[in-house]
VONUMI-683421 format. One record per residue (C-alpha): residue in three letters; x, y, z. Coordinates in steps of 0.05 Angstrom, whole numbers, plus 5000, padded with zeros to 4 digits. Example, Ala and Ser with C-alpha at 12.3 -4.5 7.8 and 13.67 -1.06 7.14 Angstrom:
residues 2
ALA524649105156/SER527349795143/
***
This chain:
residues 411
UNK345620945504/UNK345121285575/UNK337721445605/UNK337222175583/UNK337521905505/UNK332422065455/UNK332221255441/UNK332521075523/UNK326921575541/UNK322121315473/UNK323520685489/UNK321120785565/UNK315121165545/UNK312720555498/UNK313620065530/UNK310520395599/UNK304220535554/UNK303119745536/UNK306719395591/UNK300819235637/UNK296919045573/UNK300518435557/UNK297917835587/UNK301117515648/UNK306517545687/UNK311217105651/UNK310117515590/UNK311418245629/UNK318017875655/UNK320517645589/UNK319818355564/UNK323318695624/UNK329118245617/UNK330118355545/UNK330319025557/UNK334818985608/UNK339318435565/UNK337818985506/UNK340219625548/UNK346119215576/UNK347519095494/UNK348919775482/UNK353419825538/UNK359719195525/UNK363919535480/UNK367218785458/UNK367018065469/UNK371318105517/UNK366418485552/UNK361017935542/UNK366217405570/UNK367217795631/UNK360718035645/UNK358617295639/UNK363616955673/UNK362017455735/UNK355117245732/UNK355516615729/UNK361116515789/UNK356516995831/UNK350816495818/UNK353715855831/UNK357316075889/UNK350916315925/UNK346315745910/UNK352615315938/UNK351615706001/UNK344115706001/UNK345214805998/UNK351614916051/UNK352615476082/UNK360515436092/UNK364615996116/UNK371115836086/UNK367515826011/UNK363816466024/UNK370716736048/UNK374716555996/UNK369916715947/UNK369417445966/UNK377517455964/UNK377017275898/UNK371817745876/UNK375518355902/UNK381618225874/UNK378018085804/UNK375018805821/UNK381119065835/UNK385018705772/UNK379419005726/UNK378719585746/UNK385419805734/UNK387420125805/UNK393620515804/UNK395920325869/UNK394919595852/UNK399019645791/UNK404819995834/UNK405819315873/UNK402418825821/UNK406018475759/UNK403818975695/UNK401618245665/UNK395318235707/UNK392918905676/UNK394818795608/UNK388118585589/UNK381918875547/UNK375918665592/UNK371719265605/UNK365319045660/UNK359419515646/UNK355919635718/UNK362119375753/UNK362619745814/UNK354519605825/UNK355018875799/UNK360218725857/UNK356119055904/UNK349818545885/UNK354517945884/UNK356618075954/UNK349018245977/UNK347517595952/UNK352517155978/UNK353317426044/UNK345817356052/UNK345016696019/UNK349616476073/UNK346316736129/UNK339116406103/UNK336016996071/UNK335016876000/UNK329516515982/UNK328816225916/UNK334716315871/UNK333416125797/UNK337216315734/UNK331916775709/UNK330917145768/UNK338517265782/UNK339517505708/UNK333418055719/UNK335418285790/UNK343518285766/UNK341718605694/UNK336419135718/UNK336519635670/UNK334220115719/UNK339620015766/UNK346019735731/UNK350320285706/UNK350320695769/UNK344520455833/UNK340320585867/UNK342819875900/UNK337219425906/UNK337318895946/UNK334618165918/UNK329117995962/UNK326618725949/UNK327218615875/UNK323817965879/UNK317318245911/UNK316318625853/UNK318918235792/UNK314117565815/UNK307817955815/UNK309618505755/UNK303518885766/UNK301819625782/UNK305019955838/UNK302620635818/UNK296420595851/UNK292221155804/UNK292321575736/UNK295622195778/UNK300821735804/UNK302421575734/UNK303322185718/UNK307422475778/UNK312321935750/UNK312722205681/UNK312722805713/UNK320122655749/UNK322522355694/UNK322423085656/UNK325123335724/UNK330222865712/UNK332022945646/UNK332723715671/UNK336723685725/UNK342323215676/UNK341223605614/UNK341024305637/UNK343224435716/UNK348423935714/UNK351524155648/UNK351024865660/UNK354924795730/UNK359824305697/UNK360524785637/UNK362425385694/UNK367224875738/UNK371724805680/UNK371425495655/UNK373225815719/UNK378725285730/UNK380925375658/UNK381826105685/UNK386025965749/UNK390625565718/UNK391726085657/UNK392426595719/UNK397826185748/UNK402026145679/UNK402326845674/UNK396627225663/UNK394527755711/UNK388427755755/UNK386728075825/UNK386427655894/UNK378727825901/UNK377527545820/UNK382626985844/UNK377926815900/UNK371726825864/UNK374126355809/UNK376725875862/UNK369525825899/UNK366225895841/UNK370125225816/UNK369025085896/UNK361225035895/UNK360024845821/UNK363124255819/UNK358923885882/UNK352624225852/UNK353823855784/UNK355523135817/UNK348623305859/UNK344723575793/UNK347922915756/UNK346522465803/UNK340422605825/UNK337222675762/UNK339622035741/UNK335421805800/UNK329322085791/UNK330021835718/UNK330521125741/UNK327121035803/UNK320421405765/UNK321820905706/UNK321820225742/UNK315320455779/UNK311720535710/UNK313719795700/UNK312319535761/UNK319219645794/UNK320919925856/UNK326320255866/UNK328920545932/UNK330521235947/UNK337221525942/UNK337722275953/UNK334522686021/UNK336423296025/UNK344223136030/UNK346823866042/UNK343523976098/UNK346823456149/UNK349623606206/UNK355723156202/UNK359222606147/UNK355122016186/UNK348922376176/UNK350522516107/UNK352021816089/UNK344921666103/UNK342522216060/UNK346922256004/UNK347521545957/UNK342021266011/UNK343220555977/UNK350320615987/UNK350720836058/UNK346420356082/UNK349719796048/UNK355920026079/UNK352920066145/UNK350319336136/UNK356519036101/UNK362619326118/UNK361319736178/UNK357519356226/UNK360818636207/UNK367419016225/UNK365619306293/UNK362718596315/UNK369218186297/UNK371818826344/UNK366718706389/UNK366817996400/UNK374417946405/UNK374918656452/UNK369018796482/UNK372319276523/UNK374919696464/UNK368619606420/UNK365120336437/UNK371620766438/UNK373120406364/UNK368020566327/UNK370421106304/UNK377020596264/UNK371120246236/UNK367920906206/UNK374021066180/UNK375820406135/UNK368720356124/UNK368121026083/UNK376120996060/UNK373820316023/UNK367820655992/UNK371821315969/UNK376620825933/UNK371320405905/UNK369121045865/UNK374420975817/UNK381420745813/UNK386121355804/UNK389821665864/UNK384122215864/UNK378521795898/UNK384321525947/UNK384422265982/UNK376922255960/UNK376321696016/UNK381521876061/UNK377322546071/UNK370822146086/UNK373721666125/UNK376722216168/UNK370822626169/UNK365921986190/UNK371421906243/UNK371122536267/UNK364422546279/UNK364321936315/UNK369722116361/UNK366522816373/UNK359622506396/UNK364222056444/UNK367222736470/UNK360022976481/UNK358022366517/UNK364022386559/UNK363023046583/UNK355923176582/UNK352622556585/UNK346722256541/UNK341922846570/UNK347923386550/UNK348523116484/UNK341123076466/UNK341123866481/UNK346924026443/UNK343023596381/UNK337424046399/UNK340524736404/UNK338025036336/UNK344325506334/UNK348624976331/UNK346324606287/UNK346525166229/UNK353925186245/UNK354824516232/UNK350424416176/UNK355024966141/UNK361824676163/UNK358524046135/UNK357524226074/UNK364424606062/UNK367623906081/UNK362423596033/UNK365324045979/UNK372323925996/UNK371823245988/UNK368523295922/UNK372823725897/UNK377923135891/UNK372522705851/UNK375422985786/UNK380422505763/UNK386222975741/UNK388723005811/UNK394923435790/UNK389924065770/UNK385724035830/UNK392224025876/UNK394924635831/UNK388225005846/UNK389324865916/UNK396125235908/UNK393425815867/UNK388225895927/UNK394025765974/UNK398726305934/UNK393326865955/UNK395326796024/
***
């Protein structure tokens, strides 16, 4: 079952109709977590999936409310040691299994929500260390963990957040035309995944279909060469965008008609000026928490150790930051150049504003932010860079490399 289902959407739509007609909170929370256990259902393929998903649970559980009692670096260490390699082991990453014994993936566990469940169980246990959870029960773990709305693929939520909401299960649509701009983005949702995302998906592989053919043989001019390649070029970001984004408006509308909110993910991506700027508009939820969990813990160990070297490397800490999250995307080769082009192009930017300060000052750089003609050139270059790293996101790295050398073989 995925959210634009016939069964997911009914579903939503009935139980959005009655939900604030049951009696009590208790009552409203029972249901959402059934649904939740009851969406998650349709999603473990085996019980091998039920054994994994459990046992993840349940170590990310202990493990915090161990930290919440004593707060002890070396357990809050190890522990997230242990829960990246478990990632890594079961997610299958090819350039793990180059090093690693093949017994370690020879194994049929299959996580649904992985990638979003690891990013939750590090939330919580880094901030259950540092005092910031507040009460951690069973039942509200299992609801903020299981979130229908938010397990398969974000927005990432973050617990107290969650909490706010799920204690008080009330209303947070605050009239009838409320309501209704919410079932009103759902459809927009449904839409944008349905129809705009398929259609540009359904033109990315037909034009690709056609470069490769071109390549074994068949004849075809440079300018038709050209057009299939940026056809393929530009279709393939506006379907992850489409995708995405609908997928976004489907959830984040459907928690709010249970009482649920969700946070924004998507603002206006394509038209930042650089990758650090885009970070904050594309996958909001995900550059943020990479901002507050890999970046910034990185450039204070930096910091604290060489003060001296902290400002000129930032720009090192950009880079692994966004490497890290272009491999986290999936585990083939693909999404390692996938990261290796973010990281670089976070870097860059970084290191250009340093130029720019260097050689202008603050005053010099606040104009050249300001100059309106600049910043539609770099809004465009942007977005070609945007597209260039998105056009590894396909996992068959060998055919987007091969359309790189049919667009290569024109020059």
């Amino acid at each position: 079952m995925n959210v634009c289902s016939i069964e997911w959407l009914v579903g939503l739509l009935a139980v959005s109709v009655v939900f604030f007609v049951l009696p009590g909170t208790r009552v409203r929370q029972g249901i959402f977590l059934a649904a939740s256990v009851g969406f998650v259902a349709t999603q473990v393929p085996d019980p091998a999936g039920w054994v994994g998903l459990t046992a993840f649970l349940a170590a990310g559980f202990f493990v915090a409310r161990a930290l919440q009692r004593r707060p002890g670096r070396w357990l809050l260490v190890g522990y997230l040691v242990a829960l990246l390699a478990a990632f890594v082991v079961l997610k299958q990453y090819a350039f793990a299994k180059a090093v690693l014994p093949a017994a370690l993936f020879a194994h049929p566990i299959a996580i649904v929500g992985l990638s979003y469940l690891l990013f939750r169980q590090i939330h919580v246990a880094v901030d259950a260390f540092q005092g910031q959870i507040g009460v951690l029960t069973p039942g509200r773990y299992l609801a903020y963990q299981l979130n229908l709305f938010g397990i398969t693929a974000g927005p990432i939520q973050r617990y107290p957040q969650f909490c706010e909401d799920w204690d008080r299960m009330e209303p947070v649509l605050v009239d009838g035309e409320a309501i209704l701009r919410a079932y009103r983005r759902v459809f927009l949702g449904v839409l944008k995944v349905s129809v705009f995302a398929a259609l540009c998906l359904a033109g990315h592989e037909r034009l690709s279909a056609a470069l490769v053919v071109t390549g074994e043989g068949a004849i075809a001019s440079q300018a038709k060469t050209m057009l299939w390649f940026m056809g393929a070029f530009y279709l393939y970001p506006a379907y992850i965008y489409f995708n995405f984004s609908g997928y976004c408006d489907i959830v984040i509308a459907g928690a709010s008609l249970l009482g649920v909110r969700m946070p924004e993910n998507f603002d206006r991506p394509f038209i930042a000026r650089n990758m650090i700027e885009y970070w904050t508009r594309w996958h909001r939820t995900l550059g943020f928490w990479i901002r507050d969990y890999l970046f910034t813990p990185l450039y204070r160990a930096i910091a604290s150790r060489w003060p001296e070297r902290a400002a000129s490397m930032a720009f090192a800490c950009y880079f692994v930051a966004l490497f890290l999250t272009g491999i986290w995307h999936g585990s083939t080769w693909n999404f390692v150049i996938f990261g290796l082009l973010n990281g670089l192009g976070v870097a860059a930017a970084k290191l250009w504003e340093n130029h720019l300060i260097a050689t202008r000052g603050r005053k010099g750089l606040k104009e050249y932010l300001a100059d309106k003609r600049i910043r539609v050139v770099a809004v465009v270059a942007n977005f070609h860079f945007v597209c260039l790293t998105i056009f590894f996101f396909p996992s068959d790295l060998e055919r987007s490399i091969l359309l790189l050398r049919r667009l290569l073989g024109l020059a």
